[in-house]
N, C-alpha and C positions, 0 to 999 in steps of 0.2 A: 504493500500500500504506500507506504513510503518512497520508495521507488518510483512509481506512479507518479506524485503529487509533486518528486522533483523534476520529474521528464517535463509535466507540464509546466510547472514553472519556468524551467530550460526554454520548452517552445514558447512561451510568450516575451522572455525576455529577448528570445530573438527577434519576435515578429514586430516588437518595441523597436529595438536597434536597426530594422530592415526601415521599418515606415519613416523611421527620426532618417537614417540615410537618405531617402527618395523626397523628404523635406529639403534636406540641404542641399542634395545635389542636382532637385529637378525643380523646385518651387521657390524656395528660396532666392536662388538666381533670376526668375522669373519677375521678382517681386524687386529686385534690386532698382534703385533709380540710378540715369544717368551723373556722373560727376558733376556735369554742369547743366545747366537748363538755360532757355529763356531764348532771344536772339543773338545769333555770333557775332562778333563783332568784323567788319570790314573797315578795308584802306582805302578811303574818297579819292577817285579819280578826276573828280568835275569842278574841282575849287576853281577852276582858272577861266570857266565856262560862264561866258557872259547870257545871261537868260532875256528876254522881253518882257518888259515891265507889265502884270498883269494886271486885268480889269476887273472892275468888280462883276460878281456875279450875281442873276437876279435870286431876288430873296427866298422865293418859290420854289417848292424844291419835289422829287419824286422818288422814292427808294423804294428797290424790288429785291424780295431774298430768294423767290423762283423766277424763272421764265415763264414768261405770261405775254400771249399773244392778242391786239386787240384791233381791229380795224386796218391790219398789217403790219402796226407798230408790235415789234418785238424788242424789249430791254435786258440788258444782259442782268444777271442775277448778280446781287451783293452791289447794287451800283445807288450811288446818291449824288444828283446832280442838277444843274436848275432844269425845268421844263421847256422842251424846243418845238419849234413848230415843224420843222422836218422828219419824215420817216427815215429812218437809218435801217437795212441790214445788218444785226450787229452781229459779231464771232461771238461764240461764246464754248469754253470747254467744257468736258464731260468729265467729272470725275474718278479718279484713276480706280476708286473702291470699288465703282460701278460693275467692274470684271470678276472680283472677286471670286474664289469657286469655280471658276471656268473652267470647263474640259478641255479646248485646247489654248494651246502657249497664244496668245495674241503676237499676231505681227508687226513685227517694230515700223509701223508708217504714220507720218501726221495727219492731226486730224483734219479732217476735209470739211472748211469753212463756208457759206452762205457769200456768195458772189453782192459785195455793195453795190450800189446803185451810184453813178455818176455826179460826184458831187461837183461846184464851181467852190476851190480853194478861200477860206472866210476873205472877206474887205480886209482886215487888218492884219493878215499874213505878210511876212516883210516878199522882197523882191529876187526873184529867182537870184541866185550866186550870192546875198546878202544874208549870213546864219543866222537861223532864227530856233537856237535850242529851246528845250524842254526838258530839266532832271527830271528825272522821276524815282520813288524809292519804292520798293518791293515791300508790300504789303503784307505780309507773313503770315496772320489770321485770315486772310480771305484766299492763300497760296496754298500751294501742296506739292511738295518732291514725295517722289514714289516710286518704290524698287515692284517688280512685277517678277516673280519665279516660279515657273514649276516644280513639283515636286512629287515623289510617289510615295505611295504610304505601302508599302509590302506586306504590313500585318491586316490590312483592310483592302485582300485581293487586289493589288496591286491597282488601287483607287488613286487615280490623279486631281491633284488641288490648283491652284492657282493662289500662291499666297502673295499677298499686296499689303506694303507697309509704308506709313505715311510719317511724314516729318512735318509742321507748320512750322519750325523754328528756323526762318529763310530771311536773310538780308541783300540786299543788292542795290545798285544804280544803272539808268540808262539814259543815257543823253539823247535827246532823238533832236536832228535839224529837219524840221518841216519845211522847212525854201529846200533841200536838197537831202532826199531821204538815205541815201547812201553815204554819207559823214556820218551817220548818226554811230554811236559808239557804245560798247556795254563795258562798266567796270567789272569790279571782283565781285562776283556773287558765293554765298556762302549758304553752307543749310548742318544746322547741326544734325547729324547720322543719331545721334546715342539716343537721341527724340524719334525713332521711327516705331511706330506700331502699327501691328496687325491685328489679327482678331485671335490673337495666342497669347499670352502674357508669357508662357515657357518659350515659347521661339522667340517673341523679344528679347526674354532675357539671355539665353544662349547666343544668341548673336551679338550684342553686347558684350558677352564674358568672354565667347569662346573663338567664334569662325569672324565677326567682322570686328570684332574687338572696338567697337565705338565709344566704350567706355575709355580705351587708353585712346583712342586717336577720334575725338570725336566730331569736329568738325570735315567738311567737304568743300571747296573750293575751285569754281571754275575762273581762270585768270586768263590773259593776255587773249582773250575773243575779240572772234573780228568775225562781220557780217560776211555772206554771202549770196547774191542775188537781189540786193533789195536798187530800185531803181533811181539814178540821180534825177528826178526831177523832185519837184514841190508835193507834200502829201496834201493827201484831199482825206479830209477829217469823215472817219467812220469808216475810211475804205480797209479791207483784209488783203494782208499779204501773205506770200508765203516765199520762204527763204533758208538759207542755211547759217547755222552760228559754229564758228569751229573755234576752238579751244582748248587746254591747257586743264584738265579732270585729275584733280589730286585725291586721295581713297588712299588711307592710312597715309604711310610715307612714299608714295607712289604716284609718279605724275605721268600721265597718258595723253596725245593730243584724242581729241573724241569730237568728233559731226554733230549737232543736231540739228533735226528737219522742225525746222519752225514756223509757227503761224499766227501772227497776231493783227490787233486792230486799236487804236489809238480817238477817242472820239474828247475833244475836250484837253483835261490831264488826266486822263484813265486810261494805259493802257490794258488789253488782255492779252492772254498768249498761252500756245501749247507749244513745248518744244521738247522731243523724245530721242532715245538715241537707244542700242545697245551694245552689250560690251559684254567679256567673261570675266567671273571672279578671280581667277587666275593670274588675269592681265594685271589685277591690283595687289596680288600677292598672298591671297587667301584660298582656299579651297572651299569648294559647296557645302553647306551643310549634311552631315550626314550621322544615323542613327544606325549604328548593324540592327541588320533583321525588323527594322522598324521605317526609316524613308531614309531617303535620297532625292536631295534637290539638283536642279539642273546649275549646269555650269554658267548660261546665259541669262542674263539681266538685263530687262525690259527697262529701261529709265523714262520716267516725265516727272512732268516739272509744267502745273499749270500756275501761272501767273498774274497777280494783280497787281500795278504800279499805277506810281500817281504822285502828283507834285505837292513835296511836302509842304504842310502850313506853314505859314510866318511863325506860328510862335513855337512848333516841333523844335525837339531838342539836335542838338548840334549833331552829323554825323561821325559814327564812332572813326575814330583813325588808327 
């Protein structure tokens, strides 16, 4: 009987030490937060960037948090701006969660935009050849960088997911010359990685600790970009473009030049934009996630990066340097 009463004690006190184990080494992590939060900081490229002194705008104002279509006026969502008496075409992205669960891999292509309608360039637009900038700062709460990877789960007959993980923690700038839209210029944009989640708090946290390691390198940085395709004439306010941005993609200590296929629209100081690229983990000196006997992610990384910018207020705090 004794005998007995020790065996059992033996197996509980294992099954204590197994459970406390799968605490620390699978939830725990999960639960850990990034070292740092909030937005990264960036190096202002535009101090020297003379702007056109702005007008006031009328007091009246219209904000939309969906797309809503009305009389063929369609407004892009998340937008507040005075009320105009033109109908605009506007671009507007799809969010990257949208895919989520997907069976197959999505194809790395941009998104395909709503053709504007012909605008005549505003009265107060300065004179072709004569710059006529616009900063604008990346709006982080109304952004989203996003990694998109397959993955197979082997213990659930070999079931494919599509796991999608989002960061809002995005800084940047972009100069745009509306007299000549091909000057326009992008600084350092940044997105803190150690902020990405998905619909998993353990794959967060494993990716963090383990495979993208964002807790030690947790910032991302595209630097020294420079447009591609965008046209040297004058822009026509509300029109969609599409183009290329090529640049300089940092991922841990790893600097890779990387394409992306970009497509935005500029109405006011608000612009939007989708711009998508793909790359292997590899490339940035990591390997795919992987669990024996359990899943295996794919080597390629879906990237987007939808975008809200906009010219900051007078009284917005000074840009980080």
């Amino acid at each position: 009987m004794n005998n007995r009463r020790l065996l059992v004690a033996a197996l509980i006190v294992v099954a204590v030490a197994a459970i406390g184990l799968i605490v620390i080494t699978q939830v725990l992590p999960g639960l850990t937060q990034a070292q740092t939060a909030g937005t990264p900081a960036i190096t202002s490229q535009f101090g020297d960037i003379k702007t056109r002194v702005k007008t006031a705008a009328p007091t009246s104002t219209t904000s939309t948090f969906n797309q809503r279509t009305n009389d063929s006026v369609t407004f892009i969502a998340y937008r507040t701006e005075p009320q105009q008496a033109v109908t605009l075409a506007q671009f507007q992205f799809k969010s990257c969660t949208e895919d989520r669960g997907a069976t197959p891999t999505p194809e790395g292509a941009p998104a395909q935009a709503t053709a504007a309608p012909t605008l005549e360039p505003a009265a107060t637009a300065a004179a072709v050849g004569e710059p006529d900038f616009i900063v604008l700062r990346i709006v982080g709460e109304e952004s989203e960088a996003c990694y998109q990877v397959g993955e197979v789960f082997f213990n659930q007959n070999n079931r494919f997911n599509l796991a999608v993980g989002v960061s809002n923690a995005i800084n940047g700038e972009i100069a745009i010359d509306r007299a000549n839209v091909a000057n326009s210029k992008i600084g350092e944009i940044a997105v803190d990685i150690s902020q990405l989640r998905s619909d998993e708090f353990m794959r967060d946290g494993r990716i963090r600790r383990q495979w993208l390691e964002s807790n030690k390198y947790p910032v991302a940085k595209l630097t020294d970009a420079k447009t591609v395709g965008l046209p040297a004439r004058p822009y026509k306010d509300g029109e969609v473009l599409n183009f290329k941005v090529v640049g300089m993609l940092q991922i841990r200590d790893v600097k890779k030049e990387i394409t992306f296929n970009t497509t935005a629209s500029l109405r006011g100081d608000t612009l939007t934009g989708t711009a998508t690229t793909d790359f292997k983990m590899t490339d940035f000196g990591f390997d795919p996630p992987s669990i024996a006997g359990m899943l295996k992610a794919d080597n390629a990384v879906h990237l987007i990066f939808n975008f809200v910018a906009r010219e900051p207020s007078e009284d917005a705090a000074t840009p980080a340097k």
